[in-house]
DOMI-381011 format. One line per 10 residues: number of its first residue (from 1); for each residue z, y, x of C-alpha. Coordinates in nm, 3 decimals, decimal comma. Layout:
# DOMI-381011
NUM	Z Y X | ... $
This chain:
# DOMI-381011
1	22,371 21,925 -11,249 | 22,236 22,040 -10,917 | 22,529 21,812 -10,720 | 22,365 21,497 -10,928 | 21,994 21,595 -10,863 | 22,048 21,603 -10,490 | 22,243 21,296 -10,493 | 21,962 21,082 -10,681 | 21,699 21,252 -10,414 | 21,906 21,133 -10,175 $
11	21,941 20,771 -10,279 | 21,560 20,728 -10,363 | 21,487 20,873 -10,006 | 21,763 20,608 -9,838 | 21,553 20,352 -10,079 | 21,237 20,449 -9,983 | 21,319 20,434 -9,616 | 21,445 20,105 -9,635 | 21,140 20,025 -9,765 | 20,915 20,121 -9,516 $
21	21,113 20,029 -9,199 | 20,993 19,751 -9,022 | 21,218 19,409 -9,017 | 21,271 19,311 -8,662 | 21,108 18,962 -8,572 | 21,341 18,659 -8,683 | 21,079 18,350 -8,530 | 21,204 18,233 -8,187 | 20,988 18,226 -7,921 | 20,711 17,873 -7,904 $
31	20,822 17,663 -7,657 | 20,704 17,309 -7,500 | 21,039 17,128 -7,537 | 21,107 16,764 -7,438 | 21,316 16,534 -7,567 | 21,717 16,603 -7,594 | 21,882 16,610 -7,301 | 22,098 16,293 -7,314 | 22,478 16,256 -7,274 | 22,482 16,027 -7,028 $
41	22,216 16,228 -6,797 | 22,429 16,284 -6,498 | 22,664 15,999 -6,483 | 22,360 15,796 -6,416 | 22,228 16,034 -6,129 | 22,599 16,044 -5,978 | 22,574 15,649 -5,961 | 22,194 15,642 -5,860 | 22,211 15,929 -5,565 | 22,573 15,912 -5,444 $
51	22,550 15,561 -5,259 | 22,250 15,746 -5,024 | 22,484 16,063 -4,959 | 22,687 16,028 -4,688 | 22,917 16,238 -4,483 | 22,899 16,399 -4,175 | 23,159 16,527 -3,913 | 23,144 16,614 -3,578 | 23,338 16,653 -3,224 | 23,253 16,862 -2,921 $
61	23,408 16,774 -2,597 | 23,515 17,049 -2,398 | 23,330 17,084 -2,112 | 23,516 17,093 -1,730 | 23,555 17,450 -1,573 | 23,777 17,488 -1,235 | 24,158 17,482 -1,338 | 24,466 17,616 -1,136 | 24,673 17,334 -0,982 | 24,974 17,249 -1,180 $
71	25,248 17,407 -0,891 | 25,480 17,100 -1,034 | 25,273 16,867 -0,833 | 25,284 17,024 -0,539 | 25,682 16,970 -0,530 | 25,673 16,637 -0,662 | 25,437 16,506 -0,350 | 25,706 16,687 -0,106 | 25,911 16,474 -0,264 | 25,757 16,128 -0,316 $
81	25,485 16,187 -0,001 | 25,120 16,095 -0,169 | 24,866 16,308 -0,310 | 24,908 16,310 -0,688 | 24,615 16,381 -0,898 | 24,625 16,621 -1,195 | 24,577 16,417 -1,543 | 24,227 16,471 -1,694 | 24,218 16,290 -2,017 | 24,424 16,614 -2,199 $
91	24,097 16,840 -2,087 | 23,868 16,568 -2,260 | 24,004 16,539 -2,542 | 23,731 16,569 -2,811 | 23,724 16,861 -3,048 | 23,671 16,855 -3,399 | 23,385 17,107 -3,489 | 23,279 17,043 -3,890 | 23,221 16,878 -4,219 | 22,911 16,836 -4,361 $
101	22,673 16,641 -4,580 | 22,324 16,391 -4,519 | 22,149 16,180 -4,708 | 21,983 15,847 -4,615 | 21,589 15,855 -4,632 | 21,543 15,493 -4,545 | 21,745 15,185 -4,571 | 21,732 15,129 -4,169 | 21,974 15,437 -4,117 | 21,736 15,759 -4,080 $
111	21,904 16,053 -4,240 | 21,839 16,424 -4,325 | 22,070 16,702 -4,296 | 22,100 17,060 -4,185 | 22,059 17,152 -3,814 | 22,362 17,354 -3,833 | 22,589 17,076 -3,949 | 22,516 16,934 -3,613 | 22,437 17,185 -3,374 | 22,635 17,170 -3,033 $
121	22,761 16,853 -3,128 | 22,841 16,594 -2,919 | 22,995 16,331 -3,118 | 22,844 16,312 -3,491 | 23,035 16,052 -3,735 | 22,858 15,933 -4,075 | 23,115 15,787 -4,323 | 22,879 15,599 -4,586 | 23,197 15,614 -4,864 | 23,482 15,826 -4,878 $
131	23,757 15,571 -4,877 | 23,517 15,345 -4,625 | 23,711 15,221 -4,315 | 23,341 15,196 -4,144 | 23,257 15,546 -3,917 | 22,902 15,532 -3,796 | 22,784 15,716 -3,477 | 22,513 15,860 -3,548 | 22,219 15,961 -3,249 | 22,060 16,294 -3,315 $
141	21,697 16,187 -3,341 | 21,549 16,554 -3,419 | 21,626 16,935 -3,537 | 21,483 17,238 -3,554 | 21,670 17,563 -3,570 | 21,436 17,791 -3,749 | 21,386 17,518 -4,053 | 21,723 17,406 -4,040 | 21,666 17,047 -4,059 | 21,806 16,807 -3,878 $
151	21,739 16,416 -3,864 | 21,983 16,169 -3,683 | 22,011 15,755 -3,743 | 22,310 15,517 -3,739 | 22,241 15,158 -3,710 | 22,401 14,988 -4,042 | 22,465 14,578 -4,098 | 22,266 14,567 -4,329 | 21,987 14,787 -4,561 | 22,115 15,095 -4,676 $
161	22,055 15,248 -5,074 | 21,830 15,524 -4,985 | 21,721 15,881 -5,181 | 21,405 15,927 -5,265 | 21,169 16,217 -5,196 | 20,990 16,420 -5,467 | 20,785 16,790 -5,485 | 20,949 17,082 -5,515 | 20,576 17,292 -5,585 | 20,612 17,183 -5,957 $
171	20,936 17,273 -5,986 | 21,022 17,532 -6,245 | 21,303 17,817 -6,313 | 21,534 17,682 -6,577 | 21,519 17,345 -6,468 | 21,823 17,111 -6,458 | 21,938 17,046 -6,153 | 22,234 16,800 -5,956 | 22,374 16,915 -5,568 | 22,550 16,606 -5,396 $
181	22,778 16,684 -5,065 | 23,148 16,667 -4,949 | 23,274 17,013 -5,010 | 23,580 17,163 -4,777 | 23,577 16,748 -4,696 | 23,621 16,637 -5,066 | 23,367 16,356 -5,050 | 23,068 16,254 -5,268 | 23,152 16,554 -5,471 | 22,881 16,653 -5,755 $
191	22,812 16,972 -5,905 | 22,559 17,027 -6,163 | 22,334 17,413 -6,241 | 21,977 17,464 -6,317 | 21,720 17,622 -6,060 | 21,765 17,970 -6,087 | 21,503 18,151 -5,854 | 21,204 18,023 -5,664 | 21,086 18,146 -5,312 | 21,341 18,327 -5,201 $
201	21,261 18,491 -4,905 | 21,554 18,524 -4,679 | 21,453 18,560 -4,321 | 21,814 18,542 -4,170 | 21,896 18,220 -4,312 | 21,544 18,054 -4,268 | 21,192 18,073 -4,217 | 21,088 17,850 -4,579 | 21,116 18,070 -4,883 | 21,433 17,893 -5,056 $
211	21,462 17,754 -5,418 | 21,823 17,917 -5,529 | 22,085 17,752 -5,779 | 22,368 17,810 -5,961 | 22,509 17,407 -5,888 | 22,819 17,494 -5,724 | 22,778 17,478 -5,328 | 23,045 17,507 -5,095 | 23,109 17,474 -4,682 | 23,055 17,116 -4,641 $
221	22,776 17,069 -4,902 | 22,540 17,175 -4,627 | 22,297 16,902 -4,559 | 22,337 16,765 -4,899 | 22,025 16,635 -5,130 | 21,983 16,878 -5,460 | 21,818 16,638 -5,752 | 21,648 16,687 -6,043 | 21,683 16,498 -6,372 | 21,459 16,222 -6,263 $
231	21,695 16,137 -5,965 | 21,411 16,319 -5,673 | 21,528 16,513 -5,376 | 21,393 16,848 -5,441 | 21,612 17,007 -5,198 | 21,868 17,027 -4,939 | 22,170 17,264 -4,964 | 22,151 17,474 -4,736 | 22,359 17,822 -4,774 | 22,555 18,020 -5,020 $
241	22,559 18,399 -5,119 | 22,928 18,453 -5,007 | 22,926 18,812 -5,214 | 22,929 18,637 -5,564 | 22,942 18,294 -5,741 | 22,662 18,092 -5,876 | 22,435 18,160 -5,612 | 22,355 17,928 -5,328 | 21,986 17,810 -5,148 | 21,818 17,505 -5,087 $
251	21,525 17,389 -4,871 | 21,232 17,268 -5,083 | 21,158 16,920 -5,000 | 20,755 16,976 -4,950 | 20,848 17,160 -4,635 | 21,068 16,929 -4,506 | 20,835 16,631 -4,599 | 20,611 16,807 -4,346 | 20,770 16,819 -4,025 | 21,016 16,438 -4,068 $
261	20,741 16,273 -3,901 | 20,726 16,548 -3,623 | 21,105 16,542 -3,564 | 21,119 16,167 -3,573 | 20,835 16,131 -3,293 | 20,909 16,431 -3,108 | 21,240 16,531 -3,172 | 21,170 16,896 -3,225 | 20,908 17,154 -3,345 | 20,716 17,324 -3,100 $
271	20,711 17,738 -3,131 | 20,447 17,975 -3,019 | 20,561 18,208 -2,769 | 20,403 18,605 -2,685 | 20,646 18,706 -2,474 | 20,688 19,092 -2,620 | 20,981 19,271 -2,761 | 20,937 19,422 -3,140 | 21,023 19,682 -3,390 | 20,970 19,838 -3,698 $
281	20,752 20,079 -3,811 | 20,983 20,307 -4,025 | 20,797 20,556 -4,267 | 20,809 20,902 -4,079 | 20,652 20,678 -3,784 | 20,389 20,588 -3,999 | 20,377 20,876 -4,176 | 20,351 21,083 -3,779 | 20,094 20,835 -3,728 | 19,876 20,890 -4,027 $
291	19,865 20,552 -4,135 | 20,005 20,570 -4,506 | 20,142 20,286 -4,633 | 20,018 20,071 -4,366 | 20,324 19,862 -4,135 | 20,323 19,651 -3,859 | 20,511 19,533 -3,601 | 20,552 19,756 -3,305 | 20,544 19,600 -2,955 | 20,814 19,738 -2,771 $
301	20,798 19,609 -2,423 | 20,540 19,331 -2,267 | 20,681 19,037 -2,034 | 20,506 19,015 -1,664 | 20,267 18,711 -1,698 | 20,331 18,630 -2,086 | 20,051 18,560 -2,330 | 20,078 18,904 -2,464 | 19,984 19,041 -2,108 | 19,734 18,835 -2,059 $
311	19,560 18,900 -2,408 | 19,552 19,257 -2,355 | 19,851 19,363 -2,544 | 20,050 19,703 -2,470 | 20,352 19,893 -2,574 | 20,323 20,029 -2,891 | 20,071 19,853 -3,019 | 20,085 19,786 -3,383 | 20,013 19,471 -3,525 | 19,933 19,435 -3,855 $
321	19,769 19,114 -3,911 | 19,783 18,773 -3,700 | 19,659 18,415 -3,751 | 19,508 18,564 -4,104 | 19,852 18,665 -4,260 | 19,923 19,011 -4,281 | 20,258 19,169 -4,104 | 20,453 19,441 -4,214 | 20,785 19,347 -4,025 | 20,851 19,243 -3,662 $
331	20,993 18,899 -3,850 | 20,686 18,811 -4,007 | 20,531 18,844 -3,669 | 20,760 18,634 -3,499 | 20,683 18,364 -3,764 | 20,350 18,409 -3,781 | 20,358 18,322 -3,399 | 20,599 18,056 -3,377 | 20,368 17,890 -3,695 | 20,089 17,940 -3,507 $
341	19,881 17,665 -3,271 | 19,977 17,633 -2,962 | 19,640 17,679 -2,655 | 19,445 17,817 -2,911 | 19,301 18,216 -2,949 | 19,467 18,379 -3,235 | 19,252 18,641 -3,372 | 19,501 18,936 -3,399 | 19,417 19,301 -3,573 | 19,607 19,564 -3,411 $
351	19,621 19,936 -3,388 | 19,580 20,131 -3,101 | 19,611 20,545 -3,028 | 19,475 20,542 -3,411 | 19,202 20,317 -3,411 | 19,184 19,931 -3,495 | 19,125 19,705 -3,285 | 19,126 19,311 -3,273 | 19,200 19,079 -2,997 | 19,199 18,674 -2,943 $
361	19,596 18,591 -2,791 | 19,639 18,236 -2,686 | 19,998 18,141 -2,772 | 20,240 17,958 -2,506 | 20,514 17,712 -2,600 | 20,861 17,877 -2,613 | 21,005 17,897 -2,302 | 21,380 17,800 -2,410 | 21,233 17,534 -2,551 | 21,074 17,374 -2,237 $
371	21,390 17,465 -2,040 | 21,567 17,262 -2,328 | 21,403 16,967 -2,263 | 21,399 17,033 -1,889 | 21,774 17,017 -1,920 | 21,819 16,716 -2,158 | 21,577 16,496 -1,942 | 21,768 16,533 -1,615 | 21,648 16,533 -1,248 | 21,850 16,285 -1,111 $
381	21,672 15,939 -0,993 | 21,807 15,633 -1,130 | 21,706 15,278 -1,188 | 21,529 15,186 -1,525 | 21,617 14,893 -1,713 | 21,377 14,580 -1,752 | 21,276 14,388 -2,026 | 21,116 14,739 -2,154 | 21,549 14,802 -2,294 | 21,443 15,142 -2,279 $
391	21,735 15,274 -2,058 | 21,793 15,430 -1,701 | 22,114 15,416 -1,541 | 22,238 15,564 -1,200 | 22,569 15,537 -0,934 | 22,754 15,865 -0,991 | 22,762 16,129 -0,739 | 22,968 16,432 -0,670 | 22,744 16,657 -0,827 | 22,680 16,421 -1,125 $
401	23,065 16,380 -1,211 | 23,122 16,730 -1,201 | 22,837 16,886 -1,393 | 22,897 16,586 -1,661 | 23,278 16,616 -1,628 | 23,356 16,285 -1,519 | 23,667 16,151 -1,309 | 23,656 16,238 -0,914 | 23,763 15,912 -0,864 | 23,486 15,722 -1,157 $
411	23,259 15,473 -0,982 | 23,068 15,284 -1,228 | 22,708 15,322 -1,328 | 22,615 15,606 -1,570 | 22,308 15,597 -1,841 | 22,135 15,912 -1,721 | 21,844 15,872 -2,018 | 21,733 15,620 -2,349 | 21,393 15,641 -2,466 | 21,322 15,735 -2,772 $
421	21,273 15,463 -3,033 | 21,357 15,218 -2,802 | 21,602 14,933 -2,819 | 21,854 15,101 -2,626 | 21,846 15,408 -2,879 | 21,852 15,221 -3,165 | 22,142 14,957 -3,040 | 22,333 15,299 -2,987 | 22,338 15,367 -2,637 | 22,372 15,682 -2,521 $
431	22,321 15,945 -2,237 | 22,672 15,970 -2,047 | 22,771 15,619 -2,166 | 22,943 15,439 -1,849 | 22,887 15,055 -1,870 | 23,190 14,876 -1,739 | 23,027 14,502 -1,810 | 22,690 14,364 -1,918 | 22,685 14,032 -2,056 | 23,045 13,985 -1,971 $
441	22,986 14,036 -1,594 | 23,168 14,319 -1,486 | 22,939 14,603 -1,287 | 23,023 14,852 -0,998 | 22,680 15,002 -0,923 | 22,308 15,015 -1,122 | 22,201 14,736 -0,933 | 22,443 14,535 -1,094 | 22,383 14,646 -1,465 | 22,053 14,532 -1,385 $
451	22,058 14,179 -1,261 | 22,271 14,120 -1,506 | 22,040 14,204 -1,821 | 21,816 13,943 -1,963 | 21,526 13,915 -2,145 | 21,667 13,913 -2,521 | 21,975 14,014 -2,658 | 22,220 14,190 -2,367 | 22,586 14,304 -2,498 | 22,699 14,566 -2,328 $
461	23,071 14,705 -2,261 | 23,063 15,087 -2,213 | 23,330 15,390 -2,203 | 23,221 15,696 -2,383 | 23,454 15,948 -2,391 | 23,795 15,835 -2,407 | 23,719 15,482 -2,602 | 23,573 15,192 -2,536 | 23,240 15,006 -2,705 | 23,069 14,749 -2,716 $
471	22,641 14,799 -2,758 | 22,399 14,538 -2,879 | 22,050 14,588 -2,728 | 21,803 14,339 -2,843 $
């Protein structure tokens, strides 16, 4: 009788617990949903964005250094009594460097891509089609390292299909999303993921926080336009977390928007410049220092007669705050002063022995920079081209064929510079090219190349490299 008694408690107890227990929620979560996704979404972005992708590889040509004489000559000029010259074309041979991926902006040839797809290049090839016949040589018209963007042009037939631009500020986590590029060389390749992260902030790869994806991206995508369902460039690929799968980066297309026109007119970005070494302010420095969770970036050394001398800065200074934006790190100094305007006092917050202090530092340009352009300008005097062709050209000397790595024995006239935008650049011509005949008159010195121009179109024959061309400037 007991046994039954506690068994009955027991059961109304179990009853009476299930009673009162709460039920767990069973209503999904409200949300602002569109229309189905339909079946057909991406076969129609794969035909409306992969005719403006293109693909991208590029040569280096080794560059001349002093070789030892090949001892086999020696005998063989014993024998036959002449000088024999040792064969050059082997040490010329170009160099295959990369794949990579661009996409056409504009229908007269303008193209994005990543700067490191064509860094140190010195040949870049655009195939418009995988199984095309037709490589374009492309001219680099502008890049910038820190961004990683890169814009060069190839001079089609005809109008090119082009990819249009859209925002990437409205872009939200979740969203669909297409990448377009020509993987380990497998071209016009598509991939499909959603947007997975926004503003990623990864200094090492670039100075833009990144929009990250789980659309496949592999070496060779780089360069590549990522879409969204409405067929807009949002991004372009850019880099991949090699520890895992699913996760690669893209540039949002707002910041890229902002500096084409820069790159286009002046073929670069110019950085600010202090002129300091920097470190880090670990905790027990701050901590020794009393200043609590406060970091900075510690100036290390100061340059003789940099902008950082000159505004008054010393070792171990900490800065904490320039051009309005707060720094914690030495990087988000060093982008806070390449971001910042040239010529123009920055007010900057440091501290000093313990006490605040703030100065006005008037950034330079970056030195490398003007030794950059220094370098791809020349020194050497030549003759310019009339008709406004937008070309100079010059009679090699010594020093010219061996810092250029030309034949001892090459004679005809070199193109030492093409402006930019001009009809030379945009028929092709290039710096190095070596015109053997303008017009169909052959040429031996500069003087030639120009009598024989005209006002109009000129057709000239060139060697670049180890082929031959033919250039229409008109």
């Amino acid at each position: 009788m007991k046994t039954l008694l506690v068994l009955i408690l027991s059961v109304a107890m179990t009853a009476q617990a299930q009673t009162g227990a709460k039920e767990l929620p069973k209503d999904p979560p409200k949300m602002n949903l569109s229309a189905a996704l339909p079946g057909n979404l991406f076969v129609e972005l794969a035909k409306a964005i992969n005719p403006a992708v293109v693909n991208i590889s590029t040569t280096a040509i080794p560059k001349n250094s002093p070789r030892m004489r090949d001892p086999m000559l020696d005998m063989l000029e014993q024998l036959y009594g002449f000088r024999m010259q040792q064969p050059q074309q082997q040490q010329q041979r170009p160099q295959q460097m990369g794949l990579g991926t661009g996409f056409i902006i504009r229908e007269d040839g303008l193209i994005v891509t990543n700067n490191h797809v064509i860094a140190g290049a010195d040949i870049i090839n655009v195939q418009l089609s995988e199984k095309s016949t037709d490589v374009f040589e492309a001219t680099l018209v502008g890049s910038d390292e820190r961004t990683d963007i890169a814009l060069i042009k190839i001079n089609p037939k005809s109008k090119l299909p082009v990819a249009v631009l859209g925002s990437s500020k409205d872009v939200e986590v979740g969203e669909w999303v297409a990448a377009f590029g020509n993987p380990f060389g497998h071209g016009h390749s598509m991939t499909k993921g959603i947007i997975s992260s926004k503003g990623r902030d990864i200094t090492e790869i670039n100075k833009i926080p990144l929009l990250q994806t789980d659309a496949s991206i592999n070496p060779g995508n780089s360069g590549g336009p990522l879409v969204n369902t409405k067929g807009q460039v949002i991004g372009v690929n850019s880099a991949i977390d090699a520890r895992a799968q699913g996760i690669g980066f893209a540039i949002p297309i707002d910041e890229v928007k902002a500096i084409l026109p820069i790159l286009e007119s002046k073929g670069r970005i110019a950085r600010g410049f202090l002129g300091t070494a920097l470190g880090d302010l670990d905790p027990e420095a701050a901590e020794y220092l009393g200043l609590g969770e406060l970091r900075g970036a510690v100036i290390t050394a100061v340059s003789p007669g940099s902008p950082a001398l000159k505004a008054g800065l010393k070792m171990y200074d900490i800065v904490t705050e320039f051009n309005g934006k707060k720094i914690r790190t030495s990087l988000d100094l060093m982008d806070a002063v390449a971001d910042a305007p040239i010529g123009q006092p920055i007010k900057t917050k440091i501290i000093r022995n313990n006490k605040e202090m703030t100065l006005n530092v008037v950034t330079a340009e970056r030195i490398e920079e003007k030794r950059a352009v220094r370098a791809a300008t020349k020194t050497y005097a030549g003759q310019k081209a009339p008709f406004d062709l937008g070309f100079t050209v010059i009679d090699p000397t010594t020093e010219l064929r061996k810092e250029w790595g030309l034949p001892d024995d090459m004679k005809q006239p070199v193109v030492i510079e093409t402006e930019r935008n001009s009809n030379a650049s945009k028929g092709g011509l290039r710096v190095g090219d070596v015109i053997l005949d303008v017009n169909k008159q052959p040429v031996d010195t500069a003087k030639d190349v120009l009598k024989a121009l005209k006002k109009g179109k000129n057709t000239l024959r060139i060697a670049r490299n180890t082929r031959i061309q033919i250039i229409n400037i008109e």
